[in-house]
C-alpha beads as a LAMMPS data file, in Angstrom:
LAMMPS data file: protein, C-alpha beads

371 atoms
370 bonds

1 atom types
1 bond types

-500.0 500.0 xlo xhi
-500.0 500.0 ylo yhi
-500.0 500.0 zlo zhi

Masses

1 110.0

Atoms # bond

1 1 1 10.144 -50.087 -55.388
2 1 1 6.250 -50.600 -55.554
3 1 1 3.719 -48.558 -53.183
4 1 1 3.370 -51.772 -51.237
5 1 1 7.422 -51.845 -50.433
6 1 1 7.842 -48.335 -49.936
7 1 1 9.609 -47.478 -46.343
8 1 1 7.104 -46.078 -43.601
9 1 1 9.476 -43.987 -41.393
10 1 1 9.582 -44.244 -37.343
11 1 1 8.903 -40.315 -37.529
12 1 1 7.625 -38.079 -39.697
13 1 1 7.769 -34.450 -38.935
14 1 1 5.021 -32.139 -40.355
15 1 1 6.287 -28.834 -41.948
16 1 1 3.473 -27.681 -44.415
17 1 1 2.803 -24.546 -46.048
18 1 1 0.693 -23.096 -42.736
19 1 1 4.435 -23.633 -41.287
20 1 1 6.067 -22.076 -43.917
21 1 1 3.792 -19.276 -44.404
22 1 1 3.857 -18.227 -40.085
23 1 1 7.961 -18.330 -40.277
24 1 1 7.565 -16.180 -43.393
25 1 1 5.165 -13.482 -42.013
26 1 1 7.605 -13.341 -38.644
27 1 1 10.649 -13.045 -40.786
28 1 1 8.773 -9.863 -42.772
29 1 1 7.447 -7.956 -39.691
30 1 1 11.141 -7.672 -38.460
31 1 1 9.966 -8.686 -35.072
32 1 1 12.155 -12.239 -34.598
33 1 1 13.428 -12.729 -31.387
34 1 1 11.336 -12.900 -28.111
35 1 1 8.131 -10.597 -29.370
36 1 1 4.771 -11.185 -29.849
37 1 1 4.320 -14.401 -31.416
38 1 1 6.544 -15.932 -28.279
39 1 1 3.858 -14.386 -25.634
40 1 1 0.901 -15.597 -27.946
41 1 1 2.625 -18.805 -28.132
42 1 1 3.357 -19.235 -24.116
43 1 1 -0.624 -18.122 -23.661
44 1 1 -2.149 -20.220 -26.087
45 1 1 0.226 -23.764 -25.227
46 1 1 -1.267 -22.453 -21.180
47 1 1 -4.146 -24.063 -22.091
48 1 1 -2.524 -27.849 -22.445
49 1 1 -1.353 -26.894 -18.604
50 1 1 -4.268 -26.086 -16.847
51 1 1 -3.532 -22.655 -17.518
52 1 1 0.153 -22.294 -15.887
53 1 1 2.000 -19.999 -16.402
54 1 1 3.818 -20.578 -19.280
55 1 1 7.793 -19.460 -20.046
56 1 1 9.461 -20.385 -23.961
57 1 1 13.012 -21.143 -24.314
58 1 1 14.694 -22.392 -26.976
59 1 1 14.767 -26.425 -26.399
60 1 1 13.631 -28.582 -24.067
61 1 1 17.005 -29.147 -22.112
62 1 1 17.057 -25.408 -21.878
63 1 1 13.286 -25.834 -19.707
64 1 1 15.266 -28.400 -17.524
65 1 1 18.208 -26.845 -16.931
66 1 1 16.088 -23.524 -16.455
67 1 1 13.265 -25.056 -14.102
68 1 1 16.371 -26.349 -11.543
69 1 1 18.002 -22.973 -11.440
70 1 1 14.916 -21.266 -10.564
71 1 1 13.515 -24.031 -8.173
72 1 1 17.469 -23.072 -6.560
73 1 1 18.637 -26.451 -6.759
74 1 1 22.235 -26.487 -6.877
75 1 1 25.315 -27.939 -4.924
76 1 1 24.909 -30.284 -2.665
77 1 1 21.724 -31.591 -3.937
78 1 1 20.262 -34.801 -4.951
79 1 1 17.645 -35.185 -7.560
80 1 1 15.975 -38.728 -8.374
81 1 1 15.770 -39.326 -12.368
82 1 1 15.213 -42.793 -13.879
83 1 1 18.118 -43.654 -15.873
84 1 1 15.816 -45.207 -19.092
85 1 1 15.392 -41.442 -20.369
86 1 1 17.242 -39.845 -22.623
87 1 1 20.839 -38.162 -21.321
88 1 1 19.240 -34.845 -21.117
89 1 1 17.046 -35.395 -17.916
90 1 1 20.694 -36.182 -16.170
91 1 1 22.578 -33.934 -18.007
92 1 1 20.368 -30.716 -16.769
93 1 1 20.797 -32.031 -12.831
94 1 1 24.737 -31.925 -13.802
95 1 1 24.707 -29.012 -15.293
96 1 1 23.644 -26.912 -12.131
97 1 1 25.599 -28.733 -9.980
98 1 1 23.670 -31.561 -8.177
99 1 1 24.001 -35.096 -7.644
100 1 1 22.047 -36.909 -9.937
101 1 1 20.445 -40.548 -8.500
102 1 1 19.193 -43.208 -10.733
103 1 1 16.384 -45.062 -9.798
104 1 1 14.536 -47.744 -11.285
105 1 1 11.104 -47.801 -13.386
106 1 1 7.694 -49.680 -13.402
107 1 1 7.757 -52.130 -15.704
108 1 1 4.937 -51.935 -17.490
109 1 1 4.854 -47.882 -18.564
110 1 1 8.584 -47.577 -18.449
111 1 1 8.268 -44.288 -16.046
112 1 1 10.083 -43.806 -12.915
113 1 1 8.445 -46.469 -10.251
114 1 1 7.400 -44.563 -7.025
115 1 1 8.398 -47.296 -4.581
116 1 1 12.202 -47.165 -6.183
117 1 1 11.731 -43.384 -5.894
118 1 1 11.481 -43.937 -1.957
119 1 1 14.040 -46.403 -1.391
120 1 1 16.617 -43.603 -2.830
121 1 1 15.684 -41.103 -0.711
122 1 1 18.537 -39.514 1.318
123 1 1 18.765 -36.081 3.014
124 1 1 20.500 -34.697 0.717
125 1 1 17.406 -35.507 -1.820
126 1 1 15.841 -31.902 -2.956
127 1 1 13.694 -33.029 -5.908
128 1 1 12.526 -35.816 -7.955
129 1 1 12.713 -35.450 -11.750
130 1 1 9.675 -37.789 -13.455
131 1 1 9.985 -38.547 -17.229
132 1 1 6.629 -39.067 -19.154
133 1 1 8.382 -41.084 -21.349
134 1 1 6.837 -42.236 -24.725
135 1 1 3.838 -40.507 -23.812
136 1 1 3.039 -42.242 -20.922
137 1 1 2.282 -39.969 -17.714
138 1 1 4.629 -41.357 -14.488
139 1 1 2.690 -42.044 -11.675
140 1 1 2.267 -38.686 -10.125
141 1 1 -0.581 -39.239 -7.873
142 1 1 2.418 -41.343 -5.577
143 1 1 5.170 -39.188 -6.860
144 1 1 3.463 -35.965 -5.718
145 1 1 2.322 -37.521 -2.034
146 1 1 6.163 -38.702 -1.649
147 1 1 7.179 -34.912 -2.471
148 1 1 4.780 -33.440 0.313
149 1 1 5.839 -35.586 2.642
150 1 1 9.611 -34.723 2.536
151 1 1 9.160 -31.324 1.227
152 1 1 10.600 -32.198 -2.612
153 1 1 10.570 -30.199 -5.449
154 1 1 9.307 -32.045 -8.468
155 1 1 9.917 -30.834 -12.164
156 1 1 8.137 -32.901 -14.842
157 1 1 10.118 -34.070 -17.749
158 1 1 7.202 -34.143 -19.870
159 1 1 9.530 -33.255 -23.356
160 1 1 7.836 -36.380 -25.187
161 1 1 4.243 -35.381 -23.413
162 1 1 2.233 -32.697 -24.771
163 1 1 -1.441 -33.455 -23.684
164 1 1 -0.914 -36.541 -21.832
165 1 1 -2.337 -36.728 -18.311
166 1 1 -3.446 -38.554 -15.445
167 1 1 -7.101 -38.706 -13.202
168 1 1 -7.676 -35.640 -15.833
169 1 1 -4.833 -33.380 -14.805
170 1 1 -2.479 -32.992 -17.425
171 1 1 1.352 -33.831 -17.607
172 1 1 3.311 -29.971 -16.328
173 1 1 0.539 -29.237 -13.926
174 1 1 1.322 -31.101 -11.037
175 1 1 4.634 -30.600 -10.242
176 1 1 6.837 -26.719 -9.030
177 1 1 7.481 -26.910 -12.730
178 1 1 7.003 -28.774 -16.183
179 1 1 9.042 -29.044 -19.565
180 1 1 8.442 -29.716 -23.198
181 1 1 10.562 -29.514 -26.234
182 1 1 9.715 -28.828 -29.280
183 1 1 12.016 -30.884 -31.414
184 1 1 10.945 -31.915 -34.606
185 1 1 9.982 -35.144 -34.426
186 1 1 7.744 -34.641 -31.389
187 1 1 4.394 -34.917 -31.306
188 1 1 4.444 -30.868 -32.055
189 1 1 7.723 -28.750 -33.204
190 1 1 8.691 -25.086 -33.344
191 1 1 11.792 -26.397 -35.573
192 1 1 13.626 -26.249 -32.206
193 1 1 12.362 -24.893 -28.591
194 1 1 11.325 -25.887 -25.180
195 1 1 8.612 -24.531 -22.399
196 1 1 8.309 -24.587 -18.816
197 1 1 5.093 -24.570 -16.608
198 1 1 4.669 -23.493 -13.465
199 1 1 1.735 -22.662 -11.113
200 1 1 3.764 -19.907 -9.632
201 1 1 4.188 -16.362 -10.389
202 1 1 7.241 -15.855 -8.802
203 1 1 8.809 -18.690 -10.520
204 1 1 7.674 -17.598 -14.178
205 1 1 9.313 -14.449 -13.082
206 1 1 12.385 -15.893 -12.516
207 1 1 12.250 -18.154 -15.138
208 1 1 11.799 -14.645 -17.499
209 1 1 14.840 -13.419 -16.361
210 1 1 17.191 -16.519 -16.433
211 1 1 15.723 -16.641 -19.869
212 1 1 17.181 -13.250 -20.578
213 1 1 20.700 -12.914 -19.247
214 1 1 18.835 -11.820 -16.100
215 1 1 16.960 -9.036 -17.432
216 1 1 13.748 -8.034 -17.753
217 1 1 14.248 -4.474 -18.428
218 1 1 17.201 -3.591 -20.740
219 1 1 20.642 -3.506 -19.404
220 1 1 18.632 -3.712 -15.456
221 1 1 20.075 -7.192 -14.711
222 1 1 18.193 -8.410 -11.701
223 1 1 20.131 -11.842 -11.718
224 1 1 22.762 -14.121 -13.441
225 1 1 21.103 -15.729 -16.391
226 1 1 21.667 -16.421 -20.185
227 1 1 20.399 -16.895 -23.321
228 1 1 18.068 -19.020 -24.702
229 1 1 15.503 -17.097 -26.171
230 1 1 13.050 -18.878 -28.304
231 1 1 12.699 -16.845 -31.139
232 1 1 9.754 -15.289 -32.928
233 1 1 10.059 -17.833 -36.097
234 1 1 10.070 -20.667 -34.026
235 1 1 6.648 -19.538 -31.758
236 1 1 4.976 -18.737 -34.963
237 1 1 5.882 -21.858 -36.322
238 1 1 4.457 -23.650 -32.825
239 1 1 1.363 -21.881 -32.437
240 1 1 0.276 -23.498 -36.139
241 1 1 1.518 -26.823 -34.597
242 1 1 -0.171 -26.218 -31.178
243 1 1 -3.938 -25.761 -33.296
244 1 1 -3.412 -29.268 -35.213
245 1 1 -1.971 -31.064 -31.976
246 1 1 -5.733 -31.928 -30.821
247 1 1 -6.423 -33.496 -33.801
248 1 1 -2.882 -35.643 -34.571
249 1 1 -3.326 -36.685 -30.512
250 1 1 -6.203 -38.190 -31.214
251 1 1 -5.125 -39.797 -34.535
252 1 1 -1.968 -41.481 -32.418
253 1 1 -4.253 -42.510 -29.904
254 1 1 -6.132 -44.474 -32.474
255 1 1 -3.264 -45.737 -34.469
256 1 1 -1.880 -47.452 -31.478
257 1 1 -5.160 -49.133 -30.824
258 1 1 -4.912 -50.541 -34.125
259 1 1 -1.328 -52.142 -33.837
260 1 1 -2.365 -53.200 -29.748
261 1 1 -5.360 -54.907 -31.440
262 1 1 -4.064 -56.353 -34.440
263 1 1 -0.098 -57.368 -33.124
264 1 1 -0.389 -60.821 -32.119
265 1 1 2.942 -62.646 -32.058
266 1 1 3.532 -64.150 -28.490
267 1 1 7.272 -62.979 -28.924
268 1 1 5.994 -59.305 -29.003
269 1 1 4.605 -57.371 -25.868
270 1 1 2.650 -53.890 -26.809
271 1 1 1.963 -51.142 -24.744
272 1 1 0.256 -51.136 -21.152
273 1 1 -1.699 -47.914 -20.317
274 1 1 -1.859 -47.489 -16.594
275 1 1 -5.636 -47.047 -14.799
276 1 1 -6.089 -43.506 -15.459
277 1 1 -3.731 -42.561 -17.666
278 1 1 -3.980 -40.908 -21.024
279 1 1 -0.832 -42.053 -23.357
280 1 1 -0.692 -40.030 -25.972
281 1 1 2.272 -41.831 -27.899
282 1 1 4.775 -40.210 -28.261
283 1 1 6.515 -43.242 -29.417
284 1 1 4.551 -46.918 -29.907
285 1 1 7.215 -49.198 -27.577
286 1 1 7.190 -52.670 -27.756
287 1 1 9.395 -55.286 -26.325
288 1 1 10.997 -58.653 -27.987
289 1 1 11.011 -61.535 -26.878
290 1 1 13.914 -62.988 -28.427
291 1 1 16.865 -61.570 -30.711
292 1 1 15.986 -57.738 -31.048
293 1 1 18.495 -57.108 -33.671
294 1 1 17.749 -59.883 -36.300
295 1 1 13.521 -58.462 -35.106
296 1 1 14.386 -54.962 -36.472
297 1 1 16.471 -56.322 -39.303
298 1 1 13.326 -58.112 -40.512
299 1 1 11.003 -54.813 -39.724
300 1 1 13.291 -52.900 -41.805
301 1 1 13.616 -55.029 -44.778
302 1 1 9.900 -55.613 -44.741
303 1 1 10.295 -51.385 -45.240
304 1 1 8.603 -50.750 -41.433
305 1 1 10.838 -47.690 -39.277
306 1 1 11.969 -49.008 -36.035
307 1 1 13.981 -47.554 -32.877
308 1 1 15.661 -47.676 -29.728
309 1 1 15.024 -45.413 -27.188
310 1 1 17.206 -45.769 -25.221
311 1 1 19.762 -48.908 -26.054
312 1 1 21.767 -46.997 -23.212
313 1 1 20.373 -46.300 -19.849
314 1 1 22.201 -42.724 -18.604
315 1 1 23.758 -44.395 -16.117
316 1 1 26.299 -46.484 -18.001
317 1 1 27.202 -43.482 -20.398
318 1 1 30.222 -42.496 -19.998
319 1 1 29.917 -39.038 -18.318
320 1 1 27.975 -40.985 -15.691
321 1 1 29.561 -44.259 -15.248
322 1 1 33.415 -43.084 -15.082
323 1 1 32.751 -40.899 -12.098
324 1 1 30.347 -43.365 -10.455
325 1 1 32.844 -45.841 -10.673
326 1 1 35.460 -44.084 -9.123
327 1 1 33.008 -43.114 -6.463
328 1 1 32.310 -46.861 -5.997
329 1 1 28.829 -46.597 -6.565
330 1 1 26.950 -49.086 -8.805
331 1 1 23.016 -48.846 -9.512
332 1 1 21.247 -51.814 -9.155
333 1 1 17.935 -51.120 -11.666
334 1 1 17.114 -53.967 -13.450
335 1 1 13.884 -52.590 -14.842
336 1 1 16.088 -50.232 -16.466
337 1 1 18.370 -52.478 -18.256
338 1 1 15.742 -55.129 -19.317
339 1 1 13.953 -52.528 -20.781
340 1 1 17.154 -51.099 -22.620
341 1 1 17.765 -54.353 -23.670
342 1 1 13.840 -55.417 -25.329
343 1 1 12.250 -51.979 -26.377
344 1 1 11.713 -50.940 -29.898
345 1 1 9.668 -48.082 -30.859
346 1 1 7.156 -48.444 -34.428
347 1 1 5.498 -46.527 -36.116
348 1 1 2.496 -44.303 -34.807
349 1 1 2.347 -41.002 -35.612
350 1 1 -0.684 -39.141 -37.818
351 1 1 0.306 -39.525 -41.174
352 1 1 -0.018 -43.388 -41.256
353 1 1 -2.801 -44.474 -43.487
354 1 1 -4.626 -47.700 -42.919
355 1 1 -2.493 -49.363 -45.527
356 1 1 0.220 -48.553 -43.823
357 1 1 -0.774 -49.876 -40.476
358 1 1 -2.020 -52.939 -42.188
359 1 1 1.768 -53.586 -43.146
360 1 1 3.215 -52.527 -39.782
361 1 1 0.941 -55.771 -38.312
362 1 1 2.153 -57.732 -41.049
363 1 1 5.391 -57.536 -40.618
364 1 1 5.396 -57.353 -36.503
365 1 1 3.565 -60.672 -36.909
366 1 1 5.499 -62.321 -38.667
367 1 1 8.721 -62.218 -36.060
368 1 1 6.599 -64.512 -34.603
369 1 1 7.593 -67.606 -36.896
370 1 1 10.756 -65.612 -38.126
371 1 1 12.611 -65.411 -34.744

Bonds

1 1 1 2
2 1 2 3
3 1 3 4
4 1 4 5
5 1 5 6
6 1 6 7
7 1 7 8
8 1 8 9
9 1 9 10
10 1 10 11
11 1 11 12
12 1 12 13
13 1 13 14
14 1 14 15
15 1 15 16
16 1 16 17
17 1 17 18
18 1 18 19
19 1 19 20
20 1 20 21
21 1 21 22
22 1 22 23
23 1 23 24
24 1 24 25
25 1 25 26
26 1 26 27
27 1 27 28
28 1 28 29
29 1 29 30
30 1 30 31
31 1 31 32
32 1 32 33
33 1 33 34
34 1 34 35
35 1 35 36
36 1 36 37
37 1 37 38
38 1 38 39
39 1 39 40
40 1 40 41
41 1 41 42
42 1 42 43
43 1 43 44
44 1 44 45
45 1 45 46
46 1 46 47
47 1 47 48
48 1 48 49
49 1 49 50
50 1 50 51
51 1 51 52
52 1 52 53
53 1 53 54
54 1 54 55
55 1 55 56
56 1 56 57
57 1 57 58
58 1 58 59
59 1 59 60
60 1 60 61
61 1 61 62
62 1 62 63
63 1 63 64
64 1 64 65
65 1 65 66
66 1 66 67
67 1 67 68
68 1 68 69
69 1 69 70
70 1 70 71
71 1 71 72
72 1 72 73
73 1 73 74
74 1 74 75
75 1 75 76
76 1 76 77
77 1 77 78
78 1 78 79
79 1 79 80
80 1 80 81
81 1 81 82
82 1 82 83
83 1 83 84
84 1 84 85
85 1 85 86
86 1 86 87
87 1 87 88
88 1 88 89
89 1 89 90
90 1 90 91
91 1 91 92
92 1 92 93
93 1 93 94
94 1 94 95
95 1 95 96
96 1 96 97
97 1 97 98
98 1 98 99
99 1 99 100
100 1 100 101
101 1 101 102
102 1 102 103
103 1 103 104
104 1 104 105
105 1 105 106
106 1 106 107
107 1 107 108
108 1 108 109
109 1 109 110
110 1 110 111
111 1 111 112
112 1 112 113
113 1 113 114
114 1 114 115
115 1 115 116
116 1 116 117
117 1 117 118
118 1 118 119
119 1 119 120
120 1 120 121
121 1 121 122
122 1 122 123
123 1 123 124
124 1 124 125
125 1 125 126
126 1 126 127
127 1 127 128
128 1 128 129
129 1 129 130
130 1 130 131
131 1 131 132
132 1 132 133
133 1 133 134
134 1 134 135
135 1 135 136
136 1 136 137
137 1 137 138
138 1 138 139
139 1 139 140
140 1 140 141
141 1 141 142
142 1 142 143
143 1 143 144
144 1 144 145
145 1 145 146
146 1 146 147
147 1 147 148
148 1 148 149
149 1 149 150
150 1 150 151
151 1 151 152
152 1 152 153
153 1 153 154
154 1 154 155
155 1 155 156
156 1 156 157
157 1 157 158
158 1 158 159
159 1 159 160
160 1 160 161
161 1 161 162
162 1 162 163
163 1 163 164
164 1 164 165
165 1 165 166
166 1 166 167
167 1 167 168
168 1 168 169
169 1 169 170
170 1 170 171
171 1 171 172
172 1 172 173
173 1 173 174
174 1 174 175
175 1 175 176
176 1 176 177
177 1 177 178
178 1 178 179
179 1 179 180
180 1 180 181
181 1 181 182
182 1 182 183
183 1 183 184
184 1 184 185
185 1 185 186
186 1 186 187
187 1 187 188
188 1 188 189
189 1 189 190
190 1 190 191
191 1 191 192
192 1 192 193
193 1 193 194
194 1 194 195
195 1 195 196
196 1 196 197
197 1 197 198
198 1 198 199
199 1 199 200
200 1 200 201
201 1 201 202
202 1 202 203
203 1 203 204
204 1 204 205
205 1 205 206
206 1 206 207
207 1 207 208
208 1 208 209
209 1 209 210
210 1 210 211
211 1 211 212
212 1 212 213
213 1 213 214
214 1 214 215
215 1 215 216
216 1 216 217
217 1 217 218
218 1 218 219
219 1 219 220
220 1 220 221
221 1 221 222
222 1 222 223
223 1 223 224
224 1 224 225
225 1 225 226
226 1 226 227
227 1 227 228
228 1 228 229
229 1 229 230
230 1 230 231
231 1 231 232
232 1 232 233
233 1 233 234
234 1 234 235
235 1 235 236
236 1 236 237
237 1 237 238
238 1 238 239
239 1 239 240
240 1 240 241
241 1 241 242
242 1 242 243
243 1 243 244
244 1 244 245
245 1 245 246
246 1 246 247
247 1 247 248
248 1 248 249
249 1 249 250
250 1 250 251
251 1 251 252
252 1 252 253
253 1 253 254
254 1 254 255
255 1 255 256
256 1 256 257
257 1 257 258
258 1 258 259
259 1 259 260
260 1 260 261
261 1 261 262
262 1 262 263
263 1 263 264
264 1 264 265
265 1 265 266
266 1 266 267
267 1 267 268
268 1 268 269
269 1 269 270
270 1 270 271
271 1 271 272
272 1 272 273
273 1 273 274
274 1 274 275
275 1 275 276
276 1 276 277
277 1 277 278
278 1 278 279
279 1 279 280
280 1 280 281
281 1 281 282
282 1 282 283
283 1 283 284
284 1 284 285
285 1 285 286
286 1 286 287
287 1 287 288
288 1 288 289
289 1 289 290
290 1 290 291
291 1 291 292
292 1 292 293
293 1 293 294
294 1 294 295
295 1 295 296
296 1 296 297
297 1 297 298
298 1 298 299
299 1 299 300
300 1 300 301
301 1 301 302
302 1 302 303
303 1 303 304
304 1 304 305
305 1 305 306
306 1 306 307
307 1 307 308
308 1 308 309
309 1 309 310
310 1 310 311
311 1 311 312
312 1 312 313
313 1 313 314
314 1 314 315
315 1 315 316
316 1 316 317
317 1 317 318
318 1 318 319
319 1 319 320
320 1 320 321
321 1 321 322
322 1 322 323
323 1 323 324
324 1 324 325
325 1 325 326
326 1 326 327
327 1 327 328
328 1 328 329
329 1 329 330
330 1 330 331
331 1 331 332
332 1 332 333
333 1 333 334
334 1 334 335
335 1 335 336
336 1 336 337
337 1 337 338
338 1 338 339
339 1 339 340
340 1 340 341
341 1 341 342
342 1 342 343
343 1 343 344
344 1 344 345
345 1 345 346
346 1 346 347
347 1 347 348
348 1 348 349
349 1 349 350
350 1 350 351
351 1 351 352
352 1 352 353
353 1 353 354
354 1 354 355
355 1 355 356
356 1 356 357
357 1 357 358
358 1 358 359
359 1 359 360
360 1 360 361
361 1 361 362
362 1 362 363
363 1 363 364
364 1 364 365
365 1 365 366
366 1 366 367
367 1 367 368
368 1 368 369
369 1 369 370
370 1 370 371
């Protein structure tokens, strides 16, 4: 296999020797679990949140599930989630007890569409749940204004979203809490972690303790909680990610202007970027026009990385779809399943060099006469 033919992955996470050398250094102080380097992290990624207060846990379903236990959501509660997410964003409103309702998404940024977000309003509704998804900040301006006026909670699932915003304010400060994860093929990794944001003391408090089996002072438990530390090797390994972020944003940013420019077949639709918005691209989604499977057969034997996220909206996994079945209840979100049924995700992320996005164009172009 040539240069020219060789495979250009979907993702490509970045573990270099400034990695290496932080989880080394944590590993010989001694200090690993929940010391300094966690604090430094939580102050330093405070700065990508207008300077919330910032809590570290070990993944980003940890931050959900956290951020709803805190906020006291429980029982007898409904929270609105789109369903084109993936299962985590449900699975954290199960996992504390509440009702989770599906609603439907905006076409055009794939994020949870404010006007569905009204029309499933009931009074059992306590919060609404927005995914940034891709990258792409929901609409919060609306979301936030439909919050105030029925008293909602809203927690931002902004685990694909570091530095994205909207008007200026960034993704995990607007709503009574924010989460990221820090999985490795996001657009910055701590190996494995999550964080929460939140504009309120009292909350971070709580958060701290839920964190820590309930405890901030050893053996004083204040509360129920558990554990999922993040641990000293992982914050050291996000602060080096958290300094290069800035700079691999902005490469991503300009890598998908590339592909927008340069993609051209009428069978493929690229990204929209709402008024306002900064997409920071997470992923690069595109939908086909036409048979998606023999599309990413030919992207993949042309050697381009291509995705699906998510062939399966939540709501017809099975966790979600038994019970709502036997409940009678059947979501009607089209939005949801077109989009299931058309995205794939390409290539964007920092490492790409112009060759590379050359052949990305090349071979996205050409489903235009192959399909």
């Amino acid at each position: 296999m040539t240069d020219a033919h060789e495979f250009i992955p979907a993702a490509k996470p970045v573990i270099a020797e400034e990695e290496i050398e932080a989880a080394v250094r944590v590993l010989r102080s001694g200090m690993v679990v929940q010391g300094p380097e966690v604090t430094a992290f939580e102050e330093e990624f405070s700065e990508l949140v207008d300077g919330r207060h910032c809590v570290a846990v070990n993944s980003g379903t940890s931050a959900l599930h956290l951020s709803l236990l805190a906020l006291g959501l429980g029982p007898g509660d409904e929270v609105i989630v789109p369903s084109f997410s993936f299962a985590a964003s449900a699975n954290a409103v199960r996992l504390v007890g509440a009702d989770v309702v599906f609603a439907d998404i905006d076409p055009e940024t794939f994020c949870l569409d404010p006007a569905a977000v009204e029309a499933a309003l009931s009074p059992r509704t306590a919060a609404i749940m927005p995914v940034h998804l891709y990258g792409h900040p929901a609409a919060m301006d609306k979301i936030m204004a439909i919050a105030a006026q029925h008293g909602l909670a809203v927690v931002e699932d902004a685990c694909q979203a570091h530095a994205a915003a909207l008007h200026g304010t960034p993704v995990g400060a607007f709503g009574a809490a924010g989460t990221f994860s820090f999985y490795p093929t996001k657009n910055m990794h701590s190996l494995e972690g999550g964080m929460i944001s939140t504009g309120d003391a009292e909350t971070a408090r709580t958060l701290r303790l839920l964190r820590n089996q309930g405890m901030e002072k050893r053996y004083a438990n204040e509360i129920v909680g558990a554990n999922v530390r993040m641990t000293d090797v992982s914050a050291a390994i996000g602060r080096v990610q958290r300094r290069k972020l800035d700079g691999w944003t902005e490469q991503r940013i300009a890598n998908a202007a590339y592909l927008t420019e340069h993609i051209t077949a009428a069978n493929v639709v690229t990204p929209k970027v709402a008024e306002g918005a900064r997409h920071i691209y997470h992923q690069y989604t595109v939908r086909i026009q036409g048979d998606r499977d023999a599309a990413m057969a030919k992207l993949t034997e042309a050697g381009i990385g291509n995705a699906v996220y998510y062939p399966t909206p939540i709501h017809r996994l099975k966790p979600y779809w038994e019970p709502d079945q036997k409940a009678g209840r059947d979501w009607d979100l089209p939005e949801t399943d077109r989009a299931a049924a058309e995205v794939v995700s390409l290539p964007v992320h920092p490492a790409l060099s112009t060759q590379e996005l050359e052949r990305i164009v090349t071979a996205v172009n050409a489903l235009g006469e192959q399909l």
